[in-house]
Every structure is written in C-alpha cells, then in structure tokens.
ZAMARGU-4260 file (C-alpha; in steps of 0.2 Angstrom, whole numbers, plus 5000, padded with zeros to 4 digits):
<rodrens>
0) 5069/4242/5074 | 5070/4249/5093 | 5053/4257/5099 | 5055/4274/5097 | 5052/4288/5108
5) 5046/4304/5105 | 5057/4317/5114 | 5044/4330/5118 | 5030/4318/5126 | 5043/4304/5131
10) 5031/4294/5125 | 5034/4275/5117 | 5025/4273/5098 | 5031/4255/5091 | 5030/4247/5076
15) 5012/4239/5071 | 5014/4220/5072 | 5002/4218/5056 | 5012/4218/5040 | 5001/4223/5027
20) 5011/4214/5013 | 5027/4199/5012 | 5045/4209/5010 | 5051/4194/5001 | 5040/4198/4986
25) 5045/4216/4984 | 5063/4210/4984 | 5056/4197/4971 | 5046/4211/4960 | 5062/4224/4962
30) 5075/4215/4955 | 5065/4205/4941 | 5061/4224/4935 | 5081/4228/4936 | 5081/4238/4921
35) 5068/4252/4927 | 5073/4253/4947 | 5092/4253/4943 | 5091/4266/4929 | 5082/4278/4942
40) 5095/4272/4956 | 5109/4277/4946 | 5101/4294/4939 | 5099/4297/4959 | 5119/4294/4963
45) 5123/4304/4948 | 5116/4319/4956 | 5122/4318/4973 | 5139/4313/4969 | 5138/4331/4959
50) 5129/4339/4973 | 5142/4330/4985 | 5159/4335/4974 | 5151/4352/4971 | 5153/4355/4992
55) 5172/4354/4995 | 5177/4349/4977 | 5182/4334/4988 | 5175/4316/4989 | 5182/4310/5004
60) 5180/4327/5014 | 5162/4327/5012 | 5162/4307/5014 | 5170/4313/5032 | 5157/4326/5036
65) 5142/4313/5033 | 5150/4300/5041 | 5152/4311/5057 | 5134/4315/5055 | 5129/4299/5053
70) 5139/4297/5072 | 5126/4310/5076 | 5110/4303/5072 | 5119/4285/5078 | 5115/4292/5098
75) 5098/4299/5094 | 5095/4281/5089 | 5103/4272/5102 | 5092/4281/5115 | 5077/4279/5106
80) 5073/4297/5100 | 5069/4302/5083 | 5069/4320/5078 | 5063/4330/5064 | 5073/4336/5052
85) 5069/4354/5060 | 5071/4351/5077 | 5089/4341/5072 | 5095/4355/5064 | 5089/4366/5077
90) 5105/4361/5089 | 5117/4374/5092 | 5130/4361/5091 | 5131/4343/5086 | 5145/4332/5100
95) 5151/4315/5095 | 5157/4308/5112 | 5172/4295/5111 | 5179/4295/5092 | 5197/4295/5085
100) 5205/4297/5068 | 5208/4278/5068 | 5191/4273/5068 | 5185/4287/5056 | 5199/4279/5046
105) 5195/4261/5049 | 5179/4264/5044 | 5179/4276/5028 | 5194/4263/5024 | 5205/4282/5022
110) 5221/4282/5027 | 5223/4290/5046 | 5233/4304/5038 | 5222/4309/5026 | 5207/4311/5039
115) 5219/4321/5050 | 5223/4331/5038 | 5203/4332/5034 | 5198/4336/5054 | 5213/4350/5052
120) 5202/4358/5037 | 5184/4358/5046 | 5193/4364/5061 | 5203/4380/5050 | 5187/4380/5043
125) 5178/4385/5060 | 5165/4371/5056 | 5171/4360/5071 | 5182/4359/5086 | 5191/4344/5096
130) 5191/4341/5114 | 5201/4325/5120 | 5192/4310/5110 | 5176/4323/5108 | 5169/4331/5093
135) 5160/4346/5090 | 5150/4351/5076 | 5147/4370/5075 | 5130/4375/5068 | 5139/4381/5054
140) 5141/4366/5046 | 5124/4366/5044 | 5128/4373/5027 | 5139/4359/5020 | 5128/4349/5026
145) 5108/4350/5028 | 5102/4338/5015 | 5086/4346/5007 | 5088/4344/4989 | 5094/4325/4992
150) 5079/4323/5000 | 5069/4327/4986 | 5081/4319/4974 | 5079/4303/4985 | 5062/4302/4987
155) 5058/4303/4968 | 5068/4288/4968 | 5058/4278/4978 | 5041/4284/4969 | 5049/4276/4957
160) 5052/4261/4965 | 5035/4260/4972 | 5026/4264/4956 | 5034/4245/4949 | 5028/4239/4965
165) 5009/4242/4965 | 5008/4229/4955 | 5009/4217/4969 | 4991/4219/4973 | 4995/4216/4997
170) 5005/4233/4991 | 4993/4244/4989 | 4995/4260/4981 | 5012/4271/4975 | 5017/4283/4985
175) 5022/4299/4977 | 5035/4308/4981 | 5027/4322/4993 | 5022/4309/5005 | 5040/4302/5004
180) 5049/4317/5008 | 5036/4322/5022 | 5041/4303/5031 | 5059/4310/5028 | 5058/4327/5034
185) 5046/4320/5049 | 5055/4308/5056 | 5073/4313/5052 | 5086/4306/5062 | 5078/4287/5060
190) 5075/4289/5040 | 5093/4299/5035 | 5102/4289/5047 | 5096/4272/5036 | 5099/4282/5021
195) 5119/4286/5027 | 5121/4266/5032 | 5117/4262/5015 | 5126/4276/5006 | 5143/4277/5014
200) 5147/4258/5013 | 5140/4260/4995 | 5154/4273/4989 | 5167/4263/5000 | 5164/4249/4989
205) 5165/4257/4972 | 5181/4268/4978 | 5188/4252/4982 | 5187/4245/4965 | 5188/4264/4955
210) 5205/4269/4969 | 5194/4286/4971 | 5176/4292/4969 | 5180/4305/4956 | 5187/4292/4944
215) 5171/4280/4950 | 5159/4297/4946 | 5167/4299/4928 | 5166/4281/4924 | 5148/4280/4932
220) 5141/4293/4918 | 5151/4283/4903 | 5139/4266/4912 | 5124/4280/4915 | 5123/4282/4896
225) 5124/4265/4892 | 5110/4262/4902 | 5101/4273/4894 | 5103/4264/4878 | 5101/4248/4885
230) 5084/4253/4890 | 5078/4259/4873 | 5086/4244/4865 | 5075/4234/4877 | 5059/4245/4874
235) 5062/4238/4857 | 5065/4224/4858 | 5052/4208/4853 | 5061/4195/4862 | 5058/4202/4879
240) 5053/4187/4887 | 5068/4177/4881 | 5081/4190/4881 | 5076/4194/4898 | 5087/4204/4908
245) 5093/4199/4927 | 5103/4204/4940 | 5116/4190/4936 | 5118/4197/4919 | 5113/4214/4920
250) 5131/4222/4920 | 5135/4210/4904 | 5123/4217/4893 | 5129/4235/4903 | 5144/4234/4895
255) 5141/4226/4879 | 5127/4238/4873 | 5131/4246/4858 | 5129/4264/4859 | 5127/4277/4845
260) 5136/4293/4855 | 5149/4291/4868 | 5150/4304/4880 | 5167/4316/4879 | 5178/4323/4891
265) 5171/4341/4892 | 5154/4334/4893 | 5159/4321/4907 | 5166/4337/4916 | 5149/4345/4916
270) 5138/4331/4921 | 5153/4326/4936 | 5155/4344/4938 | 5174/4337/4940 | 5185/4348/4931
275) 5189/4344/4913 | 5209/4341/4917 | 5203/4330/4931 | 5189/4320/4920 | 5203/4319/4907
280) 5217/4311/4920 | 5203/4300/4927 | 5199/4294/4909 | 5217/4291/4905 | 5218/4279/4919
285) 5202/4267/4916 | 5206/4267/4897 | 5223/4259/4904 | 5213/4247/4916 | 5203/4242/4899
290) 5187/4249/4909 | 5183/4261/4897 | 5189/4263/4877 | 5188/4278/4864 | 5178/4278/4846
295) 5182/4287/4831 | 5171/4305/4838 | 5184/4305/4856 | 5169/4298/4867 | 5171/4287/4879
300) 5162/4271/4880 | 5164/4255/4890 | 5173/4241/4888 | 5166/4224/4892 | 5183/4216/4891
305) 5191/4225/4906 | 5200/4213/4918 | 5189/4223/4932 | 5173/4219/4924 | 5171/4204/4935
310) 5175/4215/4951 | 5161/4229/4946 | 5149/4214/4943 | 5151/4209/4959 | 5150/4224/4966
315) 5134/4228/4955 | 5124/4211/4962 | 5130/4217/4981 | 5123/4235/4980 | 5107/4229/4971
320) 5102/4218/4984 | 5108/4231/4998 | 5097/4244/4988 | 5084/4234/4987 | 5082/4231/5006
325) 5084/4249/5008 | 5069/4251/4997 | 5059/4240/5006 | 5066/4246/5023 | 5058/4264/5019
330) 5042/4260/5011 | 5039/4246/5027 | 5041/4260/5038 | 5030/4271/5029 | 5015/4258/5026
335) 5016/4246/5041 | 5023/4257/5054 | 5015/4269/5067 | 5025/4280/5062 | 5012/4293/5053
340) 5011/4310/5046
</rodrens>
C-alpha cells in the first residue's frame, strides 16, 4: 500500500518494514478452519444484505450508492490522505470528478438504463446532483449511507477470524472487536474503501449466477441454515480427522447436509426482510433451477443436484480465497503497520 498522509500535519507515516508474522500461514490456518470462518462470514452478509435491502428495498440502488462512494474514498486514496470516519462524513458534499453511466454500468455489470434510471431517483430524491460528467453527493445521503452498524457487524467478524488465528503462536494475540472497529472508524477512508473492493465485486458475482441479489439473499438463508447443521453434525462427529472438511469440498457437504427443519417462505421473508410475495416468486424460480427443493412441512432446503451447483462451487472457492486476503489484509494493517490508535 501507498504511504499515507495525514491531511492535518501533511505529514508522511508508512508502513513498518518488520512483519511480525508470515501471511501465507494465516491463509494456511483460515481455510483449513473453513467451517468456523465461513459460518461467521455468511452470518455477516446475512445482515448486511438485510441492512442493505432494508435502505431502498432495492439491491442494486444501494449497490449504486456504495459504488459511488467507494469513487469517493478512491481520490482520498489516490492522493494519499486517509481520513476518519468523522472527518469523512464531515464534507458538505461528496464530488466524483470524471464518471458516466457507462462505466457505473460496466462496472456493477447493470444495464446503462437501469443506472439512469437509478441516478434519476437519487437526484428526485435530492440526494445528489449532475454537472457535465461530475457528481455530487449532497450531505444528505449521509443517511442512506454512513455505515455504523456494518462497522460493528464487521468487526465481530474479524474477532472471529482472529480468534482461530492465535493459534499461530508469530500471531500474537485476538483482537476483539473494540479494537477493530476503532482501526475502522480511525482510519476510515483506507479500511472502508478495502471493505467496498471486496464487497461490491463479491455481490457481482453471486448476482451473476442468482440473475439478482434478492433471489441470491433468499437462497443464501436456505445455505445459512445448512451450515448451521453442518456445523453441529461435525461437532459430533468422531471421524473428524478423516472426514475433514476443505475448501474443495466444503459446498458438497453444504448441500448434502441433512437438515431436520427447512426454513419457510414467511420465515425467509423475515430473516431477508424481502417481502413474503417476493421470497415466494424467488423460491419458485430456484426450485425450477433445481437449486433449491421443498419437504413434506413446505420448507425449503437445498438441492445438491442442481445443474448450477458446480457454478456456486466455484464461486464459493473464489470468494473464500478473496475473503481470506481480505482478512489478512485488515488484521496486517492493524498489527504490522504504523498505523496506531
């Protein structure tokens, strides 16, 4: 990473050359514990895709809005400044010099029209405004936006992830989640803008496969309560060291899990916090795409022989790896940097 400049004493801090442990075996301890760092990983997307859909009661709206912020935090970054979350949000306004609809759209993978129509609503909305290839973000959106309780949502999902790595004794101790979310909140516009380049390529990638997030969100807490039981089946289990579970066959034993209670449509809706006509629509589609299947009680389980199974795999081994740097990313940047609370 750049050295970084601190925009009140225009003064240089970089990075400390030591490295007080080897990344290579966090990414080693990560995935080999797969089952406890993805079960709090997914608990975390749960949420915030709740937290997101609950904003507009529209994915790609907010997947707009963070993108453009993430523009934001982009030219603090490229000149080297790194604000607090307080003095980010302090701005009157928020410009993003030189961007169009087509690369908005290139980027989110949304049709042009569809992000048109998107800008359209902010601007009816009073949230932002055009001028020429510029925009600008009102301090209104400060509301739709300002990220508090993701924060805290996020940073309990790396004390997780640091808890399974003290066990690497060049780690050193967990952090707990205060001191996470005081990096976060410190050093804003550095640690969110990592955050938004993992998350928004993240959805992409399941909305490619899913055809929109809120059918990937309704199909995520059917997998969310397999994973669950997957867990406690393991807990159980006396043949953990040779039924031991891997990245390349995590989403196999996923989907093949036997579970005693699906989960319903109503209960789906309340979780997603998708309405229950939607939840049902979205249902009807991955039953037809063999994704997911129905017992006796009506709850939705999944359904390992779904012809996109091998697609979700894939995508599965992909994020983990990607969340996994992440991870390591964060808690290198905490430990090993001078960047200090």
């Amino acid at each position: 990473m750049n050295d970084l400049i601190d925009i009140k004493s225009k003064l240089k801090y970089p990075e400390s050359s030591t490295k007080i442990f080897d990344k290579t075996l966090l990414y080693e301890k990560l995935e080999s514990e797969i089952l406890k760092s993805w079960e709090s990983w997914g608990k975390f997307q749960q949420q915030w895709c709740h937290n997101a859909y609950d904003t507009f009661k529209d994915y790609d709206k907010f997947l707009v809005l963070i993108y453009l912020f993430r523009q934001v935090m982009q030219s603090h970054s490229d000149k080297f400044q790194s604000l607090s979350m307080q003095e980010f949000y302090s701005h009157k306004e928020f410009v993003i010099d030189k961007i169009n609809l087509i690369q908005i759209s290139e980027d989110l993978k949304i049709p042009k029209e569809t992000i048109r129509r998107k800008i359209n609503e902010f601007e009816n909305m009073e949230i932002l405004k055009r001028h020429g290839k510029q925009i600008i973000l009102n301090k209104s959106v400060i509301q739709y936006q300002i990220p508090s309780e993701s924060i805290v949502l996020l940073s309990v999902f790396i004390e997780k992830q640091t808890e399974i790595l003290q066990s690497i004794k060049s780690f050193g101790d967990s952090l707990t989640k205060n001191q996470i979310k005081a990096y976060f909140e410190k050093f804003f516009s550095v640690f969110w803008l990592r955050f938004y380049k993992l998350q928004i390529p993240y959805l992409i990638r399941w909305k490619k496969v899913f055809k929109d997030l809120e059918t990937f969100n309704v199909w995520g807490v059917v997998a969310l309560n397999h994973q669950y039981n997957l867990n406690k089946k393991h807990a159980k289990s006396i043949y953990k060291n040779t039924d031991e579970i891997k990245i390349d066959n995590f989403y196999s034993n996923l989907s093949k899990v036997k579970v005693n209670h699906g989960i319903n449509a109503s209960s789906i809706s309340d979780i997603s916090n998708i309405p229950r006509a939607t939840v049902i629509r979205k249902l009807t589609w991955l039953k037809k795409e063999n994704m997911v299947k129905r017992n006796k009680e009506l709850e939705y389980v999944m359904n390992s022989k779904g012809k996109k199974n091998k697609k979700i795999n894939e995508n599965f081994i992909e994020n983990c790896s990607i969340v996994t740097s992440f991870v390591v990313d964060i808690v290198d940047l905490i430990k090993n940097s001078n960047f200090k609370i």
